[in-house]
KEKOLDREN-560216 format. One record per residue (C-alpha): residue in three letters; y, x, z. Coordinates in steps of 0.05 Angstrom, whole numbers, plus 5000, padded with zeros to 4 digits. Example, Ala and Ser with C-alpha at 12.3 -4.5 7.8 and 13.67 -1.06 7.14 Angstrom:
2
ALA491052465156
SER497952735143
This chain:
192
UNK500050005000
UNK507950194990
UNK512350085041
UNK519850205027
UNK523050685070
UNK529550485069
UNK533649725067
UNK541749605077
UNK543849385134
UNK550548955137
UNK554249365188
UNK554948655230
UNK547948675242
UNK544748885316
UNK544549625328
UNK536849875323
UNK532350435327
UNK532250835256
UNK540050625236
UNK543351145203
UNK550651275229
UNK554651755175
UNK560252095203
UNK559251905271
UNK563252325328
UNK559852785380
UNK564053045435
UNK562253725448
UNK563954115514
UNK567354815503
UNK570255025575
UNK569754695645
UNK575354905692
UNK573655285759
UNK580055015792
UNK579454235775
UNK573554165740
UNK576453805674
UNK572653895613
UNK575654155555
UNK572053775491
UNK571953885417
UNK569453275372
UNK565253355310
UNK562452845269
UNK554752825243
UNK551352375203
UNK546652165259
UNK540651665270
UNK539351145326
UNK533351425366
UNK532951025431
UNK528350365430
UNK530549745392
UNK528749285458
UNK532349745490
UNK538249775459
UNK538048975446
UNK536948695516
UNK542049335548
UNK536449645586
UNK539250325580
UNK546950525588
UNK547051155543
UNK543651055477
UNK539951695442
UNK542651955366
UNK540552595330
UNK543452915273
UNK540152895207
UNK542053325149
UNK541053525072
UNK534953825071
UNK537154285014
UNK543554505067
UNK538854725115
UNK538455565095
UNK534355965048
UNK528455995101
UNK527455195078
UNK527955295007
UNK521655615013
UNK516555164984
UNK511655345043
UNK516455185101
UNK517654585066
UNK510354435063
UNK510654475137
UNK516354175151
UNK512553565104
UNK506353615150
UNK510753575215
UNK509454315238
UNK516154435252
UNK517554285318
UNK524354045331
UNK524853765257
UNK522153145224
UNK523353025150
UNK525352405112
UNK524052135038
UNK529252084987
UNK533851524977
UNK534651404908
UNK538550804908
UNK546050964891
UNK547650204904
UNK544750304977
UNK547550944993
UNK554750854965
UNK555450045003
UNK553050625063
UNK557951165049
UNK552451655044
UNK553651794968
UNK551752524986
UNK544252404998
UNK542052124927
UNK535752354919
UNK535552854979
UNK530752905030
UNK533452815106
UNK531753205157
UNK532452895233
UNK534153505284
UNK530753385348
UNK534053975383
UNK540553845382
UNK539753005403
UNK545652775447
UNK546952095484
UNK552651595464
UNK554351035511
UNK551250425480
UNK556549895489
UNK561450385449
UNK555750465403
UNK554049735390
UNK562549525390
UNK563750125339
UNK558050035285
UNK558549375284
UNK565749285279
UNK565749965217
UNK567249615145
UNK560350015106
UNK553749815115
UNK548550295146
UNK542250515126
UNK535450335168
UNK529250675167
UNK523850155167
UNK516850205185
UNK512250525188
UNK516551105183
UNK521450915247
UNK515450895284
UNK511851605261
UNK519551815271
UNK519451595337
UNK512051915342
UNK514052545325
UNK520352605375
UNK516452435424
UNK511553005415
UNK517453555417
UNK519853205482
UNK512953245509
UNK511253945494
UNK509654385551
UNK510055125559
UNK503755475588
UNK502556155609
UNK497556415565
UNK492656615611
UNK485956675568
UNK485357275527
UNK486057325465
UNK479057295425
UNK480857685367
UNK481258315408
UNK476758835410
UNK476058875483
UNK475658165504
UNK469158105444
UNK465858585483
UNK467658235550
UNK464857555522
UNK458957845490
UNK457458275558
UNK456757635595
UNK451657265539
C-alpha cells in the first residue's frame, strides 16, 4: 500500500504532532548575569516540526510543547552527500537524525511557504530539540496567514519511534572485552 506522506493543513486547524512550522523563532541563551541573573537571549528562526503528542497538545496536558529543527538534507555538509551516510541516515543509523521524503508538490509547499523544499529530502534534528510554551504555540500558528505542512501516518508515528530511541539511549561502560583481540581469544578458548 501507499500512504502519502504529506497533506495541507489550513493554518486554523488544531496544532498536532508532525506539523511543520517554517520560520519559527527559537530564543537562544548567550550570557546569564552573575550580579542579577538576567538572561541575555538571541532569537533565530528554524523551520521546525511539532514533536510532543497530539492528545497532549489538544486536551493542554503539557505546558511546554516539544519542536525540533528540520533542514535540507542537501544543506547538511559534504559528510551527507556521501551516498553511504545517506544510506544510513535512510536506514535510521544516525542517531540524533531522522530523514523525511520529498515533497513534490509546489502547490503544497508554496500555500506553506516552504517553496525551498521541492523535491528535497528533510531531515528532523533530534539533538538540538527545544520546548515552546504551548498556548503561544497553539495562538501563533493558528492565527499565521500560510498553511502548514503535516506529516501523516505512518510516518509521524515511526518519527515519533525513532525520537524516542535517541531519548532512550543509555551510555554503558564497556566492561566485556573485546572479542576480536588476541588476548581475550585465548582467555575464552582457555576456559572451553
Amino acid at each position: 500500500m501507499e500512504y502519502p506522506w504529506y497533506d495541507v493543513i489550513e493554518s486554523s486547524k488544531d496544532i498536532q504532532q508532525g506539523d511543520i512550522l517554517p520560520s519559527w523563532p527559537f530564543t537562544l541563551p548567550k550570557e546569564i548575569s552573575p550580579a542579577n541573573g538576567k538572561m541575555k537571549a538571541e532569537i533565530v528562526e528554524y523551520d521546525a516540526i511539532v514533536m510532543s503528542q497530539s492528545c497532549d497538545i489538544s486536551f493542554k496536558k503539557i505546558n511546554l510543547a516539544l519542536l525540533c529543527p528540520i533542514m535540507d538534507l542537501d544543506k547538511m555538509g559534504n559528510k551527507y552527500k556521501n551516498p553511504g551516510e545517506r544510506e544510513r541516515l535512510r536506514r535510521g543509523e544516525i542517531i540524533g537524525y531522522h530523514l523525511l521524503n520529498k515533497c513534490d508538490s509546489a502547490e503544497s509547499l508554496d500555500k506553506c511557504g516552504m517553496e525551498e523544499y521541492l523535491d528535497k529530502y528533510l531531515v528532523v534534528d533530534f539533538r538540538n530539540a527545544i520546548s515552546f510554551p504551548l498556548e503561544l504555540l497553539i495562538s501563533s500558528a493558528t492565527s499565521i496567514n500560510k498553511s502548514r505542512l503535516r506529516l501523516l501516518p505512518p510516518y509521524r508515528e515511526h518519527l515519533s519511534q525513532a525520537f524516542a530511541r535517541f531519548i532512550m539511549r543509555v551510555g554503558l561502560p564497556q566492561d566485556i572485552p573485546n572479542f576480536s583481540s588476541s588476548k581475550e581469544k585465548c582467555s575464552v578458548n582457555a576456559k572451553k
